[in-house]
C-alpha positions as CSV (number, residue, x, y, z in Angstrom):
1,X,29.9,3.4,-8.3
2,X,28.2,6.6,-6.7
3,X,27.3,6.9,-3.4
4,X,23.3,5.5,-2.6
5,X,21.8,6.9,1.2
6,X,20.1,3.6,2.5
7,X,17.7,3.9,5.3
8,X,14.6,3.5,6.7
9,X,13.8,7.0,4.8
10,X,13.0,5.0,1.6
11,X,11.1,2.3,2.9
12,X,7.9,3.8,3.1
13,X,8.1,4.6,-0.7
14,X,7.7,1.7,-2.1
15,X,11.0,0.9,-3.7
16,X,9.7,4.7,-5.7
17,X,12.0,7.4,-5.9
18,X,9.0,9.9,-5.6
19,X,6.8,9.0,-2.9
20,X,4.1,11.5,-3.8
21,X,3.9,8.6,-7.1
22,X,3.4,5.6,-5.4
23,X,0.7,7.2,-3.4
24,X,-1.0,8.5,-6.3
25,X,-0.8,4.5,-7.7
26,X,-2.3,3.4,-4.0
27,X,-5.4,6.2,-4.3
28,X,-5.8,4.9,-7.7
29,X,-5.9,1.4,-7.1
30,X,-8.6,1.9,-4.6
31,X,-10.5,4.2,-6.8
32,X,-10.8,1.2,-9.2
33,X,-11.4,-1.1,-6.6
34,X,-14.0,1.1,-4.8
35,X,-13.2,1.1,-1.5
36,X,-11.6,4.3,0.4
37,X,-8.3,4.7,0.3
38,X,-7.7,5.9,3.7
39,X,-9.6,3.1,5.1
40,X,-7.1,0.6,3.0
41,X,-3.9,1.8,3.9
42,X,-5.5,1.7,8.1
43,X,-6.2,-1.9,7.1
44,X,-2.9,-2.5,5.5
45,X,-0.8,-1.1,8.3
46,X,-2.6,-2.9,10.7
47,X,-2.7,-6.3,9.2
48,X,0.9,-6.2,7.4
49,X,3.1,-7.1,11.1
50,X,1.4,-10.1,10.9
51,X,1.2,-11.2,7.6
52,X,3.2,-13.9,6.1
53,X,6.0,-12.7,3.2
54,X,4.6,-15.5,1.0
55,X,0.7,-14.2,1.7
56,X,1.5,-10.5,1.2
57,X,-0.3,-10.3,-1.9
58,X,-3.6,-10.5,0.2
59,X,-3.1,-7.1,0.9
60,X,-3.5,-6.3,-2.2
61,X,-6.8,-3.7,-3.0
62,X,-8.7,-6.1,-4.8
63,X,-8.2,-8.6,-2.4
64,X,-9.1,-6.5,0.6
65,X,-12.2,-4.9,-1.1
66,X,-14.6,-7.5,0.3
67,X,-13.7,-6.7,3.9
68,X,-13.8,-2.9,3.9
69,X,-16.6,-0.8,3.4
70,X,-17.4,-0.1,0.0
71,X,-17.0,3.8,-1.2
72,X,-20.8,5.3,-2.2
């Protein structure tokens, strides 16, 4: 079995191997949702500490969309 680094490097990329993808998924999803992505990910960092494993699809984009500002 070959050797795997483990660390708190990949956590922030989303189980990705290229993190540059799985922010280009995150910018999309809030495209489509219409919100700002830079906004979501403020909301998601400050609201996922306290979030429930079981809940943690309500921080989902389409879920949050109501509660940020909308994109014009």
């Amino acid at each position: 079995m070959p050797f795997q680094a483990r660390g708190a490097w990949r956590y922030p990329q989303c189980g990705t191997e290229d993190p540059m993808r799985s922010t280009a998924l995150r910018d999309g999803l809030c495209k489509l949702n219409g919100i700002d992505a830079e906004a979501y990910l403020r909301h998601e960092l400050t609201h996922i500490a306290d979030q429930p494993v079981n809940q943690i699809d309500e921080l989902l984009p389409w879920n949050v969309a109501a509660q940020l500002e909308l994109r014009v």
